[in-house]
VOGU-362739 format. One line per field, with one value per residue (C-alpha): residue in three letters; x, z, y. Coordinates in steps of 0.1 Angstrom, whole numbers. Example, Ala and Ser with C-alpha at 12.3 -4.5 7.8 and 13.67 -1.06 7.14 Angstrom:
2
aa c(ALA;SER)
xx c(123;137)
zz c(78;71)
yy c(-45;-11)
***
This chain:
424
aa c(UNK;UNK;UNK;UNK;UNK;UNK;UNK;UNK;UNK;UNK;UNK;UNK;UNK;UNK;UNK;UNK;UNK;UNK;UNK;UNK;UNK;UNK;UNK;UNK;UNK;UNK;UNK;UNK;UNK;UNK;UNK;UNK;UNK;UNK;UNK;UNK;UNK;UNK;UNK;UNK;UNK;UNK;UNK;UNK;UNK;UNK;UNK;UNK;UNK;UNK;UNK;UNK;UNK;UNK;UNK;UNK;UNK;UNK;UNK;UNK;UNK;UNK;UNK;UNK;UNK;UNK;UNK;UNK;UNK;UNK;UNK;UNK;UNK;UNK;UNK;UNK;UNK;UNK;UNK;UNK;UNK;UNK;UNK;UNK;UNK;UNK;UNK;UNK;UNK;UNK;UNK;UNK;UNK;UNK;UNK;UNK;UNK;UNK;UNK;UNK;UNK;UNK;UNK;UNK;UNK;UNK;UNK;UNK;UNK;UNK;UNK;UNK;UNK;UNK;UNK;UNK;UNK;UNK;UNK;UNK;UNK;UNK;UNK;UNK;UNK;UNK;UNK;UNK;UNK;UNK;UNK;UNK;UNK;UNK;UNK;UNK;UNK;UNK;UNK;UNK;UNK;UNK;UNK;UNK;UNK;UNK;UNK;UNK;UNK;UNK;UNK;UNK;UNK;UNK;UNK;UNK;UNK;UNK;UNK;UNK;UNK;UNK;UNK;UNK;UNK;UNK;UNK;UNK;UNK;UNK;UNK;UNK;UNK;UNK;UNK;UNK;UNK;UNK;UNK;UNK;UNK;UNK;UNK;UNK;UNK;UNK;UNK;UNK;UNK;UNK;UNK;UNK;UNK;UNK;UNK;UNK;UNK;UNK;UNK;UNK;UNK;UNK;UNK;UNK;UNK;UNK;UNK;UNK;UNK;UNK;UNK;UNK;UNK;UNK;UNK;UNK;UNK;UNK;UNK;UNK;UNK;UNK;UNK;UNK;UNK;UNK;UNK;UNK;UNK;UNK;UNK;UNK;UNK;UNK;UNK;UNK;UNK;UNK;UNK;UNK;UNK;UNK;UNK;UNK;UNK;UNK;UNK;UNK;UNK;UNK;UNK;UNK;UNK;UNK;UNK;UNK;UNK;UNK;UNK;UNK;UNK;UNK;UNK;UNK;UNK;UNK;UNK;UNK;UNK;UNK;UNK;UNK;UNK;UNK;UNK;UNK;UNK;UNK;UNK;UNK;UNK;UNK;UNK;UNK;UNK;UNK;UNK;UNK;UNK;UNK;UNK;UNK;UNK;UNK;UNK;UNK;UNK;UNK;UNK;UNK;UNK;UNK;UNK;UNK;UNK;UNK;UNK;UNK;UNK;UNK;UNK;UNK;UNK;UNK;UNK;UNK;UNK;UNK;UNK;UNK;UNK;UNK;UNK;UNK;UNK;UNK;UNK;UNK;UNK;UNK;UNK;UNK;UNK;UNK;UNK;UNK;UNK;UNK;UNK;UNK;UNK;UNK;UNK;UNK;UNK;UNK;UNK;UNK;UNK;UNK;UNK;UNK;UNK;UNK;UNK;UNK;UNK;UNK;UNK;UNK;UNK;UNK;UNK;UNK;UNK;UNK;UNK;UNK;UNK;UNK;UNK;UNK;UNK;UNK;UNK;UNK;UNK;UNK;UNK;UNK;UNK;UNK;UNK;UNK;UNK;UNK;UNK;UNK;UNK;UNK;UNK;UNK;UNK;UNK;UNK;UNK;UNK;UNK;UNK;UNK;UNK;UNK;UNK;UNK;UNK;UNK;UNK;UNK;UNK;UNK;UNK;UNK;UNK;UNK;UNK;UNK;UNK;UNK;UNK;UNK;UNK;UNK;UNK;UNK)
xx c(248;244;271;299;331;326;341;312;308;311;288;302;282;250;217;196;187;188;155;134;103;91;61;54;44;17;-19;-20;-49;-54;-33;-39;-25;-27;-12;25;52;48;71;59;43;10;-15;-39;-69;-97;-102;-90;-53;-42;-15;1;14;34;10;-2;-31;-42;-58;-82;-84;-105;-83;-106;-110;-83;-114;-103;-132;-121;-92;-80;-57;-33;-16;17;34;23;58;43;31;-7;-11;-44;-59;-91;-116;-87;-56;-24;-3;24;28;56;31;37;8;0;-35;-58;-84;-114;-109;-145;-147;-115;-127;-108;-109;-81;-50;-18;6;42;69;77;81;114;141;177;202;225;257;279;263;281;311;297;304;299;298;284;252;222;217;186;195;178;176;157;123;103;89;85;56;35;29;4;-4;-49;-49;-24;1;38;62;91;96;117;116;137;114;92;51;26;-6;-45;-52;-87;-90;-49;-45;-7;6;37;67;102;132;162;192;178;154;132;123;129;95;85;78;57;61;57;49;77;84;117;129;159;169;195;214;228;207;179;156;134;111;80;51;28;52;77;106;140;147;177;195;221;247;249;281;294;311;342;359;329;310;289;277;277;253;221;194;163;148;118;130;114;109;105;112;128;147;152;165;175;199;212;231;263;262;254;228;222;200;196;183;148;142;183;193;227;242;232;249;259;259;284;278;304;299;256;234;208;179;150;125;134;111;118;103;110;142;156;155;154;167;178;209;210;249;255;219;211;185;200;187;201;199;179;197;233;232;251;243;225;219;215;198;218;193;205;197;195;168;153;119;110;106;75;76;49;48;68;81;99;93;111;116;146;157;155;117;118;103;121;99;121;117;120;141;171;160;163;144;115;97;102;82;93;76;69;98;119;111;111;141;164;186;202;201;212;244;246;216;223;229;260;265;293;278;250;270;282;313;295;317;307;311;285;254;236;254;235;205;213;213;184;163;176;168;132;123;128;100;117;104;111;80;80;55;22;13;-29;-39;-29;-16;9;3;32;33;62;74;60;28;9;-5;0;-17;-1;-12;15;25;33;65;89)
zz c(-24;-60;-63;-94;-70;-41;-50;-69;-46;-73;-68;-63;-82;-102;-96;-124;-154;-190;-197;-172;-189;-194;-175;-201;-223;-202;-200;-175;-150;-150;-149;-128;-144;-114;-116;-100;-91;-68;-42;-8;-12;-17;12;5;30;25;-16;-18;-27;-12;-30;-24;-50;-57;-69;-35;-36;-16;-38;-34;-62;-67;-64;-89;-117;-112;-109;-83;-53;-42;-41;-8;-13;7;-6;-17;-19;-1;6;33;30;44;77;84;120;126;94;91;68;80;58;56;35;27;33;74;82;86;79;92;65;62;41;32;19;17;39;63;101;116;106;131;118;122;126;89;62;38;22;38;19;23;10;-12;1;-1;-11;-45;-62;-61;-23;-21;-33;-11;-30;-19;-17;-42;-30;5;-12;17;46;79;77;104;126;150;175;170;195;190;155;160;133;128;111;94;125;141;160;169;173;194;183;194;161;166;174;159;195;207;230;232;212;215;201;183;166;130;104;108;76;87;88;121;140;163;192;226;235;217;190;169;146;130;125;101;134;126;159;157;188;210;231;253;231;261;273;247;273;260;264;245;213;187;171;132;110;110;78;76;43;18;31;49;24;44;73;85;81;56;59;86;108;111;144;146;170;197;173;149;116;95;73;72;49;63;44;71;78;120;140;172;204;208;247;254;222;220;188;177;140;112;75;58;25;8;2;-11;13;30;26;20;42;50;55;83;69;100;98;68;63;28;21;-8;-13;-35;-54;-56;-73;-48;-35;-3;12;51;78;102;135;123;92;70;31;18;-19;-37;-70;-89;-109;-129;-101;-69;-47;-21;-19;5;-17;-11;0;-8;-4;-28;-45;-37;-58;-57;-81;-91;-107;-137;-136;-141;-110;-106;-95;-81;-67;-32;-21;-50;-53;-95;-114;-132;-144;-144;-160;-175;-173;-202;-201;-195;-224;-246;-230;-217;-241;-242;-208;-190;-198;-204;-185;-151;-137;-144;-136;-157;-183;-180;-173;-208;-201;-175;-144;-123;-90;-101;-82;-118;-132;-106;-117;-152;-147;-125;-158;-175;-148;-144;-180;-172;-143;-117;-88;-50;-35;-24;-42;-32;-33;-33;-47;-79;-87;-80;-72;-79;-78;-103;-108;-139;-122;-128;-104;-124;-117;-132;-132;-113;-143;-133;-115;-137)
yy c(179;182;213;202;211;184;147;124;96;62;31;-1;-20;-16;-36;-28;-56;-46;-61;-38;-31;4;12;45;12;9;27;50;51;86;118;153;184;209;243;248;217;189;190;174;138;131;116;92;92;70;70;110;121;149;171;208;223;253;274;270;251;212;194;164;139;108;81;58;84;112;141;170;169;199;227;246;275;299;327;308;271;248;229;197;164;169;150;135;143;128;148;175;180;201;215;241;271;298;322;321;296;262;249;229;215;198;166;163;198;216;244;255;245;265;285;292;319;310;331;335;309;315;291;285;310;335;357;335;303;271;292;304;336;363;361;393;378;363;332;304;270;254;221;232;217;213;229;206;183;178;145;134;113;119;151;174;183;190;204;229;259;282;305;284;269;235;237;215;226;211;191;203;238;248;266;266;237;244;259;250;270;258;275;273;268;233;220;182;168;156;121;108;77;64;104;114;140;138;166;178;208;230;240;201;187;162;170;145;165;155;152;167;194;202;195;188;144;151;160;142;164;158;168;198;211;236;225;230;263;245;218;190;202;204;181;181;144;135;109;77;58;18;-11;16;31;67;63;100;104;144;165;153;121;101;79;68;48;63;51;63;65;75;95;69;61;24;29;50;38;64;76;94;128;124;140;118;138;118;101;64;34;9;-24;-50;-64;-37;-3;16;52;70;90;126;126;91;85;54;32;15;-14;-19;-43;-24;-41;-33;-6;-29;-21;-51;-40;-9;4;29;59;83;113;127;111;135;112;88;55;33;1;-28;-70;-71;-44;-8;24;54;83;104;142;128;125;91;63;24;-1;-28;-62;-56;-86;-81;-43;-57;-32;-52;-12;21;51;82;113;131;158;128;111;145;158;129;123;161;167;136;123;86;86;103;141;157;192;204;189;207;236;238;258;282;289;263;281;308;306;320;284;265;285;278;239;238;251;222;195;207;205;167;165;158;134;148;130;96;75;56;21;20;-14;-25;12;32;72;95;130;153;184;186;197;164;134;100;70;41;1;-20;-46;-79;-86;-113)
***
């Protein structure tokens, strides 16, 4: 919860050598300017990258040469990871609808109107003034991203309710209804679909029927306005078992067949809110105030080693052989050895290297410092120092592994495709 009046949760220690080697050094495969930010993480199906942007247009790029193939667009953002069902892409849009589209082509196969798309806000959110305001959070970066399981597509949506649609045809299977927005991505297993939902629940319905198997009750918050609740990150699901992380600060493994609580890795007062990775016996996650890379045993939850950035992390990080990438607010992506989580590269995006040094303080996000003497309970403050983070193309999408390169998408507008450099 990057908000200047909650408690800044401190690292323990700091895993990150002084002799890391800059990967903006490097030659860069190829870069994408598209029009709009990159939100949502990219797909890569086959040898095409598939990106949403906010302009509102899906864009397929050549993963050799960086050349769009073609462009799909609605009528705003496009705010989802695209899922691949059989030759068709779903994606979700704040203009009410979620699209199915042709890979090949980018025309478009089917399109389901939703109950309205919007952003979580409200009067004086979060306790800011003036409370007489309605005020959008500005961390609520994603709509839900679909899964599948081949036949049908299942996400939420910010009409409070959870979709099973024919992957085919984008006919209604079923429709379930919760107490509030769904902007948690969903998961798919053993005919199971788990989602969570701002009403602080994660859900585990029937993938064939939509009926209820059961629900987990995240935090609640009463001493912040509301800060610590709700959750924004798609579960994952492996070995039997859900791992999310939520807004609460807490990070669980759940039973997947009985919804019972296996663990809970605490962390402080940073929200959760990125996509983990379950890589047999560890999981990794990243956390958003603390500015951490967390590597857990996936059996018990105990913290194994952690990276400390210089920003929130609300991407999933990507996980190869050998290495772990991730990228941060301050538009800069940590390549780390994945046993030690050591950084051996990182790359900076341009804002980042033109803007760092005035914006970041000793490195890293502070938001009285950014402030600059502005009242730091004014929502127009936290408007103020979002400007100043963006400028720095910031990194909300988890990055890809493909080969020998590594595909990351900014909110800077721009796909990179950067050579992996040797690890030390």
């Amino acid at each position: 919860m990057p908000l200047p009046f909650l408690p800044q949760f401190k690292s323990i220690f700091l895993l990150a050598p002084l002799a890391a080697v800059s990967l903006s050094t490097h030659a860069q495969s190829w870069q994408f300017k598209g029009e709009g930010r990159f939100f949502s993480a990219p797909t890569l199906t086959g040898n095409t990258i598939l990106a949403g942007s906010s302009a509102g247009h899906l864009y397929a790029i050549d993963l050799q040469s960086g050349k769009q193939r073609w462009k799909f667009s609605a009528k705003k953002e496009i705010a989802t990871q695209p899922c691949i069902a059989g030759n068709t892409a779903v994606v979700g849009s704040y203009d009410g609808h979620y699209y199915g589209v042709n890979v090949k082509n980018g025309q478009t196969v089917w399109t389901f109107k939703t109950g309205g798309e919007r952003k979580n806000g409200g009067k004086g959110l979060w306790s800011m003034k003036p409370d007489t305001d309605y005020m959008e959070d500005v961390y609520d970066f994603f709509l839900s991203a679909p899964a599948t399981n081949g036949k049908s597509v299942f996400f939420g949506s910010s009409d409070s309710s959870i979709y099973a649609l024919d992957a085919a045809t984008g006919k209604l299977k079923w429709k379930f209804r919760t107490q509030g927005p769904v902007h948690g991505g969903a998961a798919y297993s053993n005919n199971t679909v788990v989602i969570g939902s701002w009403d602080t629940y994660i859900y585990a319905l029937d993938a064939n029927t939509g009926k209820l198997r059961w629900k987990f009750k995240t935090g609640t918050d009463t001493q912040y306005g509301g800060v610590l609740e709700g959750i924004q990150a798609r579960p994952v699901v492996a070995d039997g078992r859900v791992y999310v992380g939520a807004r609460d600060a807490q990070f669980r493994a759940i039973d997947l067949a009985t919804g019972q609580l296996i663990w809970t890795y605490d962390g402080g007062n940073a929200w959760i809110s990125g996509t983990a990775v379950a890589d047999g016996e560890h999981v990794y996650v990243g956390t958003s105030d603390s500015y951490l890379l967390l590597k857990l045993d996936a059996k018990t939850g105990k913290e194994i080693f952690r990276n400390k950035g210089g920003g929130y992390v609300f991407g999933a990080p990507a996980v190869g052989k050998n290495l772990v990438a991730y990228g941060d607010f301050t538009g800069r992506m940590y390549l780390l050895n994945k046993d030690s989580l050591d950084v051996f590269s990182t790359f900076d995006t341009p804002g980042r290297k033109a803007h760092g040094t005035s914006t970041l303080d000793r490195d890293q996000i502070d938001f009285l410092f950014l402030a600059a003497g502005a009242v730091p309970e004014k929502y127009s403050t936290t408007l103020l120092v979002m400007d100043k983070l963006y400028a720095l193309g910031p990194i909300t999408a988890a990055p890809l592994i493909a080969g020998k390169s590594v595909i990351v998408a900014a909110t800077d507008g721009t796909v990179y495709a950067i050579p992996l450099p040797d690890q030390p």
